[in-house]
C-alpha positions as a LaTeX table, in Angstrom:
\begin{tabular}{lrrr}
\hline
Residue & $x$ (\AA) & $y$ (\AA) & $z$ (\AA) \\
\hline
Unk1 & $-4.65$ & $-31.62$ & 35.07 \\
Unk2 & $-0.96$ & $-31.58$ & 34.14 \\
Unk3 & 0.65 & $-28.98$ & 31.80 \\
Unk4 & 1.46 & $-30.03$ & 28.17 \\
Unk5 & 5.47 & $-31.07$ & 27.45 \\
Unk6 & 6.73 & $-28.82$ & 24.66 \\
Unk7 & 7.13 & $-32.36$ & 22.39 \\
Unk8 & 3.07 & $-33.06$ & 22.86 \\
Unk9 & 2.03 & $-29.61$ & 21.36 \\
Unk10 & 2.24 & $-30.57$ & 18.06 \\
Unk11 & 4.21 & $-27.65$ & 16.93 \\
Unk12 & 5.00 & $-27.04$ & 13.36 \\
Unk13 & 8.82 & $-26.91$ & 12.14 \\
Unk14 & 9.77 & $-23.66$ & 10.33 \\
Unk15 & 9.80 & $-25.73$ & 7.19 \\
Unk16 & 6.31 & $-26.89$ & 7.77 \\
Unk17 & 4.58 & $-23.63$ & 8.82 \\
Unk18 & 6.19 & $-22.17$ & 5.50 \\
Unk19 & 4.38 & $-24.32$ & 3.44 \\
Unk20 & 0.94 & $-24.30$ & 5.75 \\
Unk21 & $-2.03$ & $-22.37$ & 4.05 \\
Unk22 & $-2.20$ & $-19.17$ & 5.21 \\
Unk23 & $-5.26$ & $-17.05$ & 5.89 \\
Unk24 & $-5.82$ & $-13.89$ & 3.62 \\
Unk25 & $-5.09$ & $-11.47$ & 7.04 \\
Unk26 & $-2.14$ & $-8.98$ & 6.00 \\
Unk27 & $-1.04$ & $-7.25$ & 8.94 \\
Unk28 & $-0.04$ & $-3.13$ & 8.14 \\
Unk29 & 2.28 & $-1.89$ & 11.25 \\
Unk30 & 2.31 & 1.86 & 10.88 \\
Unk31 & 5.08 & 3.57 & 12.55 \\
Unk32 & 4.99 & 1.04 & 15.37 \\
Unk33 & 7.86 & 2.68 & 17.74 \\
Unk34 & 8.13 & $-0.18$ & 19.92 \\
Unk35 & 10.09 & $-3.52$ & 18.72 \\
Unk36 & 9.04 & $-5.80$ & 21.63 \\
Unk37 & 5.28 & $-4.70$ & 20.33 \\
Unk38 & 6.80 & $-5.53$ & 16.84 \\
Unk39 & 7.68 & $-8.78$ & 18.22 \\
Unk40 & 4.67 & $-9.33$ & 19.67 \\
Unk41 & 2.65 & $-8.70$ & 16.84 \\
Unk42 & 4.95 & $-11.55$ & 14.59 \\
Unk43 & 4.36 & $-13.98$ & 17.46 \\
Unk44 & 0.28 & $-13.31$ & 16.86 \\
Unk45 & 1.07 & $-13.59$ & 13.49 \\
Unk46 & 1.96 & $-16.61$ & 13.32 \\
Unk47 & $-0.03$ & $-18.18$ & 15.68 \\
Unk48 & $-3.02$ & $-17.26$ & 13.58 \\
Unk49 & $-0.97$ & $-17.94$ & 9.72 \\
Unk50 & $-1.51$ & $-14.47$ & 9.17 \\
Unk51 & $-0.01$ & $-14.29$ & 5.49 \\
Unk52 & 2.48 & $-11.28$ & 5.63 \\
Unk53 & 3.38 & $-8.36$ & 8.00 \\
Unk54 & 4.23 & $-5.02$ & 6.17 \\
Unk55 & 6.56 & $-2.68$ & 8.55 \\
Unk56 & 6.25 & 0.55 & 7.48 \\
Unk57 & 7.80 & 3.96 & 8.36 \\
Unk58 & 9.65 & 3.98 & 11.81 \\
Unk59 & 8.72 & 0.22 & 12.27 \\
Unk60 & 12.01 & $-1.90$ & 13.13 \\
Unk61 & 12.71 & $-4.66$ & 10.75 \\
Unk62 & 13.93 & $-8.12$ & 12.38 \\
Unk63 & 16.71 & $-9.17$ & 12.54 \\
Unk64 & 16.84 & $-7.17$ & 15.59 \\
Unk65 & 17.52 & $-7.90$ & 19.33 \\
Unk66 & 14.72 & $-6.76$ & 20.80 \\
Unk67 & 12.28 & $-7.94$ & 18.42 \\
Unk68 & 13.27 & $-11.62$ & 18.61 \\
Unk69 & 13.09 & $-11.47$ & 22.55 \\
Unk70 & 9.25 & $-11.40$ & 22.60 \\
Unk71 & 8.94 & $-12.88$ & 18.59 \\
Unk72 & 11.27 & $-16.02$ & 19.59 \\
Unk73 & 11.34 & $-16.92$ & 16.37 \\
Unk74 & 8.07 & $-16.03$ & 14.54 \\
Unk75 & 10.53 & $-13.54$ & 12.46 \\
Unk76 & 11.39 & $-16.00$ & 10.88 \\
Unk77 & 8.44 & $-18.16$ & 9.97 \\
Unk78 & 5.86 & $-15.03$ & 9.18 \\
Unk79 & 6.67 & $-13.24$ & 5.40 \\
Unk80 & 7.43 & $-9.58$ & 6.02 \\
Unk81 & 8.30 & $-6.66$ & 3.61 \\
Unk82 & 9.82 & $-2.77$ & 4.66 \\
Unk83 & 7.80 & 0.23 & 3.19 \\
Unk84 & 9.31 & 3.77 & 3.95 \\
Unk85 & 5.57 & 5.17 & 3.56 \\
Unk86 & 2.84 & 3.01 & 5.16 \\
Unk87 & 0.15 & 4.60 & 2.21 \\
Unk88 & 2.61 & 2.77 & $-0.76$ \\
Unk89 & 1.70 & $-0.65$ & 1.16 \\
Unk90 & $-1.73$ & 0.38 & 1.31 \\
Unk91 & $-2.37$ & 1.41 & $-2.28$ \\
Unk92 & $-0.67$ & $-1.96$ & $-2.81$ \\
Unk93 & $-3.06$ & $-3.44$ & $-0.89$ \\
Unk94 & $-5.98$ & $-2.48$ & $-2.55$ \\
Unk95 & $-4.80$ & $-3.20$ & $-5.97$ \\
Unk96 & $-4.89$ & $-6.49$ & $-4.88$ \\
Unk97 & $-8.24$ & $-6.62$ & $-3.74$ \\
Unk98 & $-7.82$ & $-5.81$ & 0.46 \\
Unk99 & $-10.22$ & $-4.35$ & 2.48 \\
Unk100 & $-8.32$ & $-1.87$ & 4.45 \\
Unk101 & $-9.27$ & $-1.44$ & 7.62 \\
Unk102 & $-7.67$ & 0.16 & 10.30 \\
Unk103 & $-7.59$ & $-0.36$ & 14.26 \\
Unk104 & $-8.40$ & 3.70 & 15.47 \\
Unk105 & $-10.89$ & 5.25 & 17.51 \\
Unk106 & $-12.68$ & 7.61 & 14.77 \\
Unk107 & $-16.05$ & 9.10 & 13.84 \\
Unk108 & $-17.19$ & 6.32 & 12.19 \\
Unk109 & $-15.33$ & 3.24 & 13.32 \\
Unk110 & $-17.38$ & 0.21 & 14.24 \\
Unk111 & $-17.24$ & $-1.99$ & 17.49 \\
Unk112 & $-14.88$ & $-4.77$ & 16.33 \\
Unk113 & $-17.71$ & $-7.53$ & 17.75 \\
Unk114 & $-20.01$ & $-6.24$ & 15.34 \\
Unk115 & $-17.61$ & $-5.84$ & 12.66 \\
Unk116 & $-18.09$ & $-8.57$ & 9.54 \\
Unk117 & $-14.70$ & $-9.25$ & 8.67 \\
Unk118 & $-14.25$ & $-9.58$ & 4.84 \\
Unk119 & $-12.10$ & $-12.36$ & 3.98 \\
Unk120 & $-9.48$ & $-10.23$ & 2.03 \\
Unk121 & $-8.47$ & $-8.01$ & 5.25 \\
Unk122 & $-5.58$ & $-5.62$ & 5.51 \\
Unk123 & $-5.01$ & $-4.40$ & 9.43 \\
Unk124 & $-3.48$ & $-1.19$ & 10.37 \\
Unk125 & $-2.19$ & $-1.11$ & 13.33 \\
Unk126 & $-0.95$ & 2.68 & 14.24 \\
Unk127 & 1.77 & 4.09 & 16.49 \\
Unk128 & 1.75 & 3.68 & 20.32 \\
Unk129 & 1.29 & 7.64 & 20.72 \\
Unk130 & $-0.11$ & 9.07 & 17.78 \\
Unk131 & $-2.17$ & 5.74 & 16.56 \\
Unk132 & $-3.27$ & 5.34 & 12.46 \\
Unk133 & $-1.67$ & 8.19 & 11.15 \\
Unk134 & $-4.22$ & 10.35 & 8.97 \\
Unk135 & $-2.41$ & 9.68 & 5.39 \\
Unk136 & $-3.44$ & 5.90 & 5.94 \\
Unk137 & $-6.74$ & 6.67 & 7.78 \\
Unk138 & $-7.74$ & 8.66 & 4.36 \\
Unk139 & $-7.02$ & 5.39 & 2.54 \\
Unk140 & $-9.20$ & 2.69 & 4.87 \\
Unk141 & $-12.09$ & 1.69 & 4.05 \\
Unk142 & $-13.30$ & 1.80 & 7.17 \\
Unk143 & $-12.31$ & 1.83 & 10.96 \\
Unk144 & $-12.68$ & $-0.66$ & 14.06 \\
Unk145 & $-12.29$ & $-0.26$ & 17.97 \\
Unk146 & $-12.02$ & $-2.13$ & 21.08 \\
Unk147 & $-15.26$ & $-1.41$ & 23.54 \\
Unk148 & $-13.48$ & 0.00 & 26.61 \\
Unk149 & $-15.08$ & 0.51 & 30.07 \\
Unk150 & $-12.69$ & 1.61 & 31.93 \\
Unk151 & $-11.04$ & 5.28 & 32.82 \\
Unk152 & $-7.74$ & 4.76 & 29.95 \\
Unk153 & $-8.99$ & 5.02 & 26.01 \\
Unk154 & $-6.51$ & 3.16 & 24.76 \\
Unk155 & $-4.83$ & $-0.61$ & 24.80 \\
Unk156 & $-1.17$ & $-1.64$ & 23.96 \\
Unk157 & $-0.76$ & $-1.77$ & 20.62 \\
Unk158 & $-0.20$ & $-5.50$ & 20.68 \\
Unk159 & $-2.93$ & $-6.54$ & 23.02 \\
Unk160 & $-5.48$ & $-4.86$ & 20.27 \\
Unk161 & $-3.91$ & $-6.44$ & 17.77 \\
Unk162 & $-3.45$ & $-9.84$ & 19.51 \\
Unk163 & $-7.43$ & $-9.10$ & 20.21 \\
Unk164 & $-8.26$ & $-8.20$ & 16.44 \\
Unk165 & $-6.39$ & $-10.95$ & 14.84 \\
Unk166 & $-8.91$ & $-13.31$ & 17.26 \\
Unk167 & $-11.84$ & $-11.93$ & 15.97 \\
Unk168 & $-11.07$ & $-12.27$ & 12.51 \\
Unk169 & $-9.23$ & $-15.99$ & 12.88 \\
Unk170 & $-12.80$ & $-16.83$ & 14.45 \\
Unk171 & $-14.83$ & $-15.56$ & 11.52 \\
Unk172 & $-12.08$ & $-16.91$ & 9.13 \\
Unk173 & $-10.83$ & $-20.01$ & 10.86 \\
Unk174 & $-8.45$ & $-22.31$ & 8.42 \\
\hline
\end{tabular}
């Protein structure tokens, strides 16, 4: 077994990924405080053709530093747009026919392998601290978790979403 050379991948150029068919997966980043997890979360992005990001709030906007160290370069292939108030996106969102569903540990959320992922999704992802905030909780239409077993309640914010994006690309493949 011998690792791949970067030229056998098959990688797209920027040019071509822009004009790929994306999935219908918008990704919501609610106060995300972090720019290496708002990196992170591009890089995911595109990996899967997600079909926008939304940064809302607090969340960084590229071009910045520290968001293309861990993006390198997805911030600049995946569609983005800045909202001051994560619910304006959201409201958006559903006027154009987005389920909203946020990534949050609540009353009612559902085990994300359970979950049947409509096609027309809109992910929250909420801050590192203080997770979905409750404005944009009071807008989802419902919430998913991450089973955890272990003696921390909580994953980084771009692991779950790396992990939620899966499940959906699965269900949703292109």
């Amino acid at each position: 077994m011998e690792r791949l050379k970067l030229h056998e991948l098959g990688r797209l150029s920027d040019e071509e990924f822009k004009k790929k068919r994306k999935s219908n997966l918008v990704l919501v980043l609610d106060n995300i405080r972090s720019m290496h997890n708002v990196g992170s979360v591009f890089r995911t992005a595109d990996a899967f053709l997600a079909r926008e990001i939304m940064l809302c709030g607090i969340t960084a906007c590229p071009p910045h530093r520290e968001i293309m160290k861990t993006a390198i370069g997805a911030q600049n292939t995946v569609d983005w747009t800045y909202f001051e108030e994560t619910e304006i996106a959201l409201k958006q969102l559903k006027e154009e026919g987005y389920a909203i569903i946020a990534l949050e540990q609540t009353t009612h959320s559902k085990m994300i392998q359970d979950f049947v992922w409509p096609e027309k999704t809109a992910l929250i992802l909420g801050n590192e601290v203080d997770g979905v905030s409750d404005a944009s909780l009071a807008l989802t239409d419902t919430a998913i978790e991450i089973p955890q077993l272990g003696t921390k309640h909580s994953l980084n914010v771009s692991v779950s979403a790396g992990m939620a994006i899966w499940e959906y690309a699965k269900k949703h493949s292109l």
